[in-house]
C-alpha positions, 0 to 999 in steps of 0.5 A: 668322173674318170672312171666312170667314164672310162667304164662307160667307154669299154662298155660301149667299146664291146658293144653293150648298149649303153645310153646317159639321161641328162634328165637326172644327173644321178640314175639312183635306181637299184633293180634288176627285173628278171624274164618280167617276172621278178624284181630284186630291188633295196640299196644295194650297189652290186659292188665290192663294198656293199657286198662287204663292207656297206650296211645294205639291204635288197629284197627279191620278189619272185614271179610276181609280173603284175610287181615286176611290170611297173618297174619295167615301165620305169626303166623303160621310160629311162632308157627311151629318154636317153642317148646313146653314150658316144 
């Protein structure tokens, strides 16, 4: 949608690496992997709504890098197999 791609396009204006996977038309991974460490991962959006409004849930596994290494390896092979955003 528009804003979505006008969010996309500041992203990539400030030069943020940012890269789209016509693989999956919807990247519906919801984690964060810390120094490869740790793992926070559940529903949760990281937007307004669901830190207000949404019924959520996410869970933080701490120092756990045999834990945090195959979600690393998920991202990883997502972001190896896309493109750059233009």
């Amino acid at each position: 949608n528009d804003v979505s791609h006008r969010a996309m396009k500041y992203i990539v204006k400030n030069e943020i690496p940012l890269r789209v996977d016509s693989d999956f038309p919807i990247q519906h991974d919801k984690v964060m992997i810390i120094d490869e460490r740790s793992v926070q991962t559940g529903s949760f959006n990281y937007t307004k709504a669901a830190e207000s409004k949404n019924s959520e849930n996410a869970v933080v596994i701490w120092n756990m890098p045999q834990l945090a290494k195959p979600y690393l390896e998920h991202w990883e092979d997502r972001w190896n197999r896309g493109e750059d955003y233009k």
